[in-house]
C-alpha positions as CSV (number, residue, x, y, z in Angstrom):
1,X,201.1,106.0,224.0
2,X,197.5,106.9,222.9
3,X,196.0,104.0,220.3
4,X,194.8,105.3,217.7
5,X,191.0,105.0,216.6
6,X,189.7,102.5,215.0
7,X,188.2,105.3,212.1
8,X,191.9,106.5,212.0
9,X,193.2,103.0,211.0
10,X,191.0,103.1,208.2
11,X,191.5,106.3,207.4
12,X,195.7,105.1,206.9
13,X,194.6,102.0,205.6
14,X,193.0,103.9,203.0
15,X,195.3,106.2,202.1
16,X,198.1,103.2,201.9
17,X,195.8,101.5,199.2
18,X,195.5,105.0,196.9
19,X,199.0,105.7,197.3
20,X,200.0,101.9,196.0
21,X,197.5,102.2,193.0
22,X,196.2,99.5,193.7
23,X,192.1,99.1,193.3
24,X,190.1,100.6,195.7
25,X,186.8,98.8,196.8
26,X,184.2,101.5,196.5
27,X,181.2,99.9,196.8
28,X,179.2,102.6,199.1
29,X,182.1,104.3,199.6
30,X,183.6,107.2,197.5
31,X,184.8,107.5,193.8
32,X,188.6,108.4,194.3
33,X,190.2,110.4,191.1
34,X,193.1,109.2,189.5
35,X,193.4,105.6,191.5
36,X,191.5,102.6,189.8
37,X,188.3,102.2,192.2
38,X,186.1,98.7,191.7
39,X,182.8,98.2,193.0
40,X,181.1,94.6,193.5
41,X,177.4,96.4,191.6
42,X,176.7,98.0,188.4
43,X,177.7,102.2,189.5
44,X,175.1,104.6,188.0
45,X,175.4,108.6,187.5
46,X,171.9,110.6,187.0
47,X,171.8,113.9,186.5
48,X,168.5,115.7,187.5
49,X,169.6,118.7,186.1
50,X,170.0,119.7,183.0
51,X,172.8,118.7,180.2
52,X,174.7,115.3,180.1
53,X,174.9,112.8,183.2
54,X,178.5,112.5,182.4
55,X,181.1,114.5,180.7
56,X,184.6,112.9,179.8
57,X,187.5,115.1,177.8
58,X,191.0,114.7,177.5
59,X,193.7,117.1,177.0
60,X,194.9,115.9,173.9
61,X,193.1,115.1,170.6
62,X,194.3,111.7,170.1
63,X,193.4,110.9,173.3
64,X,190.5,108.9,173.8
65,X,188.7,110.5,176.3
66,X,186.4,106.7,177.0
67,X,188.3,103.3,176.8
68,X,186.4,100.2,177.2
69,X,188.2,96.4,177.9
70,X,185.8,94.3,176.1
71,X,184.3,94.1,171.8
72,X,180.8,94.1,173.2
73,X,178.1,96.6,172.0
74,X,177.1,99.2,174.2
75,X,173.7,99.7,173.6
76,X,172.2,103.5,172.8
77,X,175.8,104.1,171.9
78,X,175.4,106.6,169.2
79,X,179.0,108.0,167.5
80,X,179.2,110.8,164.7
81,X,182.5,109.6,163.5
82,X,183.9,106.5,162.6
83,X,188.0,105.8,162.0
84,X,187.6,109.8,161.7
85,X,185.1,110.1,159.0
86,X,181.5,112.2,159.3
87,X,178.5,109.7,159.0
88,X,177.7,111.5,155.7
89,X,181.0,110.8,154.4
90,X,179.8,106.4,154.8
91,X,176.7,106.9,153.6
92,X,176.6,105.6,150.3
93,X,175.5,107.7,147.5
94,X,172.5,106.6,144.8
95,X,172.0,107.9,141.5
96,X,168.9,106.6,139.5
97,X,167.6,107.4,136.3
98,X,164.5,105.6,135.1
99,X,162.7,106.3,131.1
100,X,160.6,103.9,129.5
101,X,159.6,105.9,126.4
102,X,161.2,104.4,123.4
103,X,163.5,106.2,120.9
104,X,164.7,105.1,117.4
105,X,166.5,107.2,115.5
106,X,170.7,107.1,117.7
107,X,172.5,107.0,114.2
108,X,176.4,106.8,113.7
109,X,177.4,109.5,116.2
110,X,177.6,109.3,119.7
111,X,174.5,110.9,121.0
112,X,173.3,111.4,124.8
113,X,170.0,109.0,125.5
114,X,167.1,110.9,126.6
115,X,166.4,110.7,130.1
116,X,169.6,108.8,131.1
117,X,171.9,111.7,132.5
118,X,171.6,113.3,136.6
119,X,174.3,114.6,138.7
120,X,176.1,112.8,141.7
121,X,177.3,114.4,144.9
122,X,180.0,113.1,146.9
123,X,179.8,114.7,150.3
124,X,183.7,115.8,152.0
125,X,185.9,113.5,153.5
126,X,186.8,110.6,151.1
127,X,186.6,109.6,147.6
128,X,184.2,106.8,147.0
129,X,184.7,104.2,144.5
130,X,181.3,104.2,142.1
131,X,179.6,101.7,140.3
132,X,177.8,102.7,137.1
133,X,175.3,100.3,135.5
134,X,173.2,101.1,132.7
135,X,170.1,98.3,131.6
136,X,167.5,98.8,128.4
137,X,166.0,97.0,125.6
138,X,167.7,97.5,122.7
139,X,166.9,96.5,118.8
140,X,169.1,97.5,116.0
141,X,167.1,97.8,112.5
142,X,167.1,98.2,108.6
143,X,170.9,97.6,108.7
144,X,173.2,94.1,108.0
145,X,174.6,91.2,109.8
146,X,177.4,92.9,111.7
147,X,175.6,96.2,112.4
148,X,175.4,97.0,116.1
149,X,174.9,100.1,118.9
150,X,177.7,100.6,121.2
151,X,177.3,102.3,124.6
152,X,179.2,104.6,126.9
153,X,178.8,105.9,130.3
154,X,180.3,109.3,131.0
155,X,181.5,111.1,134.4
156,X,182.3,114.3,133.9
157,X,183.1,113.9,130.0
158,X,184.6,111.1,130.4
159,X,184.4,107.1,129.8
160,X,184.3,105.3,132.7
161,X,182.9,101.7,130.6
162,X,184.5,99.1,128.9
163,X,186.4,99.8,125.3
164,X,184.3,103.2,124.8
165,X,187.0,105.1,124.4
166,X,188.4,102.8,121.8
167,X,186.0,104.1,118.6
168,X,182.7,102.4,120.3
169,X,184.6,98.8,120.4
170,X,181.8,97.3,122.9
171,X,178.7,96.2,121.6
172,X,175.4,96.4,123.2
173,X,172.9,94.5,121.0
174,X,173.2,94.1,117.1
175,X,171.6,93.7,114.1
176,X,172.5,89.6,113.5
177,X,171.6,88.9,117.1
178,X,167.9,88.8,117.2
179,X,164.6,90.8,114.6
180,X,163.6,91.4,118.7
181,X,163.9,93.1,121.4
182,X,166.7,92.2,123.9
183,X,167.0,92.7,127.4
184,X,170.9,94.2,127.8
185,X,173.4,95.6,130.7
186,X,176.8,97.0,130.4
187,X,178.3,98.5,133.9
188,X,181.1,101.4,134.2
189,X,183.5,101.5,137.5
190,X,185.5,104.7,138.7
191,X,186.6,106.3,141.9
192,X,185.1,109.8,142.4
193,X,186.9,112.7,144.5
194,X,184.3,115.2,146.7
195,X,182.1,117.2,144.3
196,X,179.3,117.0,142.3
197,X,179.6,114.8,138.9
198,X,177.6,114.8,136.0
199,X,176.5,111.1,134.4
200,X,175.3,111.2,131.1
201,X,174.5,107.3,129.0
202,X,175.5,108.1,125.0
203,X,175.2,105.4,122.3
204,X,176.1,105.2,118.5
205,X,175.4,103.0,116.2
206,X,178.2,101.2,114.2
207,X,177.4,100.1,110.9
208,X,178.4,100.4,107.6
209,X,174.8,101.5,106.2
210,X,171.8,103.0,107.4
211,X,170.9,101.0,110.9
212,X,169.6,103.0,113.5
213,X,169.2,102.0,117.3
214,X,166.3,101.6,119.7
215,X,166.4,101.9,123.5
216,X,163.3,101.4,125.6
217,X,162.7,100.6,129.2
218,X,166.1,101.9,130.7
219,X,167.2,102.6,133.8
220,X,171.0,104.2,135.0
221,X,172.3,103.7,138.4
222,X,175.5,104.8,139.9
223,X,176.1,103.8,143.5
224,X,179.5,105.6,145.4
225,X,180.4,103.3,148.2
């Protein structure tokens, strides 16, 4: 019987290892599809062309079509989605209103402040829980101990503060407090659906005469998460 060759044993010997599916050591040698391959040096694809070096799909769309064994970052990694969302739909969203020109006359209805009202757009995808904060100096005058200015933040027409809704039962500075200036804050919280949403800051002025409310150096901020 004719031995075989020695190129022909390796040839077998081969074949044997693919057919088990068990690794094969490719290390100069070929990249063999569908069999796990290992190398003992870092294995690198350039394209000199043009297009991608690499192109990886699978034939179904929860498939990952790239798995990796290890938490480490890959660096230059870039990804447009994350847990299936579009990077605009994580980018937070900033509203910001700034006036410092003072006004005195916000009487006993509510009335929208100058300046402190914008629109907020939340991009597809998600709703975002929001954070409205509203800051100013305020000073309530010519009223009585027990006078004092309420305020409200509104989304789309409606309260998203504390006690607004309840007849102005939050108060922001009053009369009794201070003849001064004060520096005061009051924050709204709600969770807004894709869409553009209209802000708008109101105040009124409880009191049982003829007080009237000052705001000066205000700023609104909403901030979807």
């Amino acid at each position: 019987m004719k031995r075989p060759s020695h190129g022909t044993v390796v040839a077998y010997l081969a074949l044997f290892a693919a057919m088990s599916g068990t690794a094969v050591a490719a290390t100069g040698g070929s990249f063999l599809l569908g069999r796990k391959n290992a190398a003992g040096v870092t294995t690198t694809l350039t394209n000199s062309g043009k297009g991608a070096a690499l192109s990886l799909k699978s034939h179904k769309a929860k498939t990952p079509a790239l798995r990796v064994n290890t938490k480490a970052l890959v660096p230059n990694l870039n990804a447009s989605l994350l847990g299936g969302s579009t990077l605009p739909a994580l980018r937070p969203v900033v509203l910001v209103r700034q006036n410092n020109v003072a006004k005195s006359d916000y009487g006993i209805a509510w009335t929208n402040v100058v300046g402190m009202s914008g629109t907020l757009k939340i991009p597809a995808g998600r709703s975002r829980p929001t954070v409205f904060t509203y800051s100013a100096e305020c000073l309530v005058t010519g009223g009585t101990d027990g006078d004092y200015a309420s305020i409200q933040i509104l989304v789309d027409g409606h309260a998203v503060t504390p006690d607004s809704k309840d007849g102005g039962d939050f108060a922001f500075c009053s009369e009794g407090s201070t003849t001064a200036w004060i520096g005061a804050s009051t924050q709204g919280y709600g969770v807004l659906a894709p869409g553009t949403h209209t802000v708008q800051v109101q105040v009124l002025t409880l009191t049982g005469g003829s007080a009237l409310t000052r705001l000066d150096d205000m700023q609104l901020t909403a901030t979807a998460l």
